[in-house]
NUGUVO-366510 format. One record per residue (C-alpha): residue number from 1; residue in three letters; z, x, y. Coordinates in nm, 4 decimals, padded with zeros to 6 digits. Layout:
N
NODE resi resn        Z        X        Y
NODE  NUM  ala        Z        X        Y
...
This chain:
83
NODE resi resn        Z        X        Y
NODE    1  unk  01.3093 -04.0536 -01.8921
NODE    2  unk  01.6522 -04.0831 -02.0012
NODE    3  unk  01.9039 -04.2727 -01.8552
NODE    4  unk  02.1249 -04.0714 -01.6391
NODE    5  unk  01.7670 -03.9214 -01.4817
NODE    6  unk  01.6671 -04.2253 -01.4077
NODE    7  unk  02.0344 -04.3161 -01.2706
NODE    8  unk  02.0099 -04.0651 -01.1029
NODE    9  unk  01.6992 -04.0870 -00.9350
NODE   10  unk  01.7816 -04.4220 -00.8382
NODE   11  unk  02.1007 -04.3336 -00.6484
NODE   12  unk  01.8331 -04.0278 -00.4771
NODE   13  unk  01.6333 -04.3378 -00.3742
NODE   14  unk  01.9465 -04.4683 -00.1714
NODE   15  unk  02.1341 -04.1283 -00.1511
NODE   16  unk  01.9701 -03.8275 -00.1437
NODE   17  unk  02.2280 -03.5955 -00.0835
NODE   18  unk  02.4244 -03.7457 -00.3650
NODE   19  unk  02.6039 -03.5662 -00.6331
NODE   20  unk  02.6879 -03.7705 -00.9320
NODE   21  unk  02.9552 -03.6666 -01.2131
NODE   22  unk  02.8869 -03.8789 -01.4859
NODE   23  unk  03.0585 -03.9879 -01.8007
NODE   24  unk  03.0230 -04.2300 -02.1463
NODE   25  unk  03.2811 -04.4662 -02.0968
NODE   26  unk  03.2424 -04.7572 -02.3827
NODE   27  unk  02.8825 -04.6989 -02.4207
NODE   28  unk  02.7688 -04.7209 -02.0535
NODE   29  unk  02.6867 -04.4582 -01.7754
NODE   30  unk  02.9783 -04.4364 -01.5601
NODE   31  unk  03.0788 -04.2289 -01.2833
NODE   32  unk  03.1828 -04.0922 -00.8991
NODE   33  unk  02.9348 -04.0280 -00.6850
NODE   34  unk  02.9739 -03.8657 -00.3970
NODE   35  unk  02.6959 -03.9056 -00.0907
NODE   36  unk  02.7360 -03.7841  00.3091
NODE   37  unk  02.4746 -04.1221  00.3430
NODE   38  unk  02.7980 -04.3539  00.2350
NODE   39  unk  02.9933 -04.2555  00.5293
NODE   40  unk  02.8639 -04.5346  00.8015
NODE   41  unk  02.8181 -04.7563  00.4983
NODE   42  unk  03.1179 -04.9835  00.3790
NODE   43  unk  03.1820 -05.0369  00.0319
NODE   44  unk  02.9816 -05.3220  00.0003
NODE   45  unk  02.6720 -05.1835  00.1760
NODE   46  unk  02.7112 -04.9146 -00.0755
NODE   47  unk  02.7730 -05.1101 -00.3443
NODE   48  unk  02.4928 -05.3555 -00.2908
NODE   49  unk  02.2065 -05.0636 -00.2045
NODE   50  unk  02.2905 -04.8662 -00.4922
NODE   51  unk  02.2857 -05.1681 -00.7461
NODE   52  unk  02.0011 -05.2848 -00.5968
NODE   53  unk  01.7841 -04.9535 -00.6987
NODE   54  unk  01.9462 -04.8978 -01.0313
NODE   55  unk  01.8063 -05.3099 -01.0995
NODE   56  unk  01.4760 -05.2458 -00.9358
NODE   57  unk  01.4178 -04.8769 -01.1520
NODE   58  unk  01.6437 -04.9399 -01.4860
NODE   59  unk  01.5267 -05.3326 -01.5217
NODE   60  unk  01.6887 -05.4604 -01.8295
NODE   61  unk  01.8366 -05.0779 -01.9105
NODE   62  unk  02.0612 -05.1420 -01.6325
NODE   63  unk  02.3053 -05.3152 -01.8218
NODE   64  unk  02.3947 -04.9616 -01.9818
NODE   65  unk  02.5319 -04.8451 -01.6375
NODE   66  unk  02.9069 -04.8776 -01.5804
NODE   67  unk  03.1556 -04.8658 -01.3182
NODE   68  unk  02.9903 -04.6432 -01.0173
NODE   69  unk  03.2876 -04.5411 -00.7839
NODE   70  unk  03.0667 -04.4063 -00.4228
NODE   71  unk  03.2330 -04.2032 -00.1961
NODE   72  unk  03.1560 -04.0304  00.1264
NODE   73  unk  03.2910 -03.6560  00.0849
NODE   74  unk  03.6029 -03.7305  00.3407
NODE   75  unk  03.6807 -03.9815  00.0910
NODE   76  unk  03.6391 -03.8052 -00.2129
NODE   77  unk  03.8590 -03.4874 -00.0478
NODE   78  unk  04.1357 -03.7782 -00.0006
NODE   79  unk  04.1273 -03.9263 -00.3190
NODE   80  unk  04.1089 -03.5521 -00.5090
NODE   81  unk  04.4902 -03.4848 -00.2979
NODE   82  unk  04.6184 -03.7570 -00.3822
NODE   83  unk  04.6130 -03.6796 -00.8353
């Protein structure tokens, strides 16, 4: 598979509600993604379950992922009034 399918599959595995808007930024998969399953979580939970997955599925491949900014939807909808 390529690699945002497998990204993406990954953050399913955590996520599965998640949306995911992704981008190239210097060579690497980055991107927001947006989950109702982040709300309870705090960043770090988030942070640590996601990165988790995208190790255990990607292996070595996921090196090519890039900053991953997770967001419940409240905090997405505060972020998007704020630009």
């Amino acid at each position: 598979m390529a690699l945002q399918a497998d990204l993406e599959h990954a953050i399913h595995a955590v996520a599965p509600r998640a949306t995911m808007q992704p981008k190239r930024v210097n060579g690497r998969l980055s991107g927001l993604v947006i989950a109702e399953e982040f709300d309870p979580m705090t960043h770090l939970e988030r942070q640590r379950a996601v990165w988790a997955k995208i190790r255990e599925e990607l292996g070595a491949r996921a090196t090519k992922v890039g900053v991953l900014l997770q967001y419940s939807p409240e905090e997405a909808d505060a972020v998007a009034d704020t630009e």
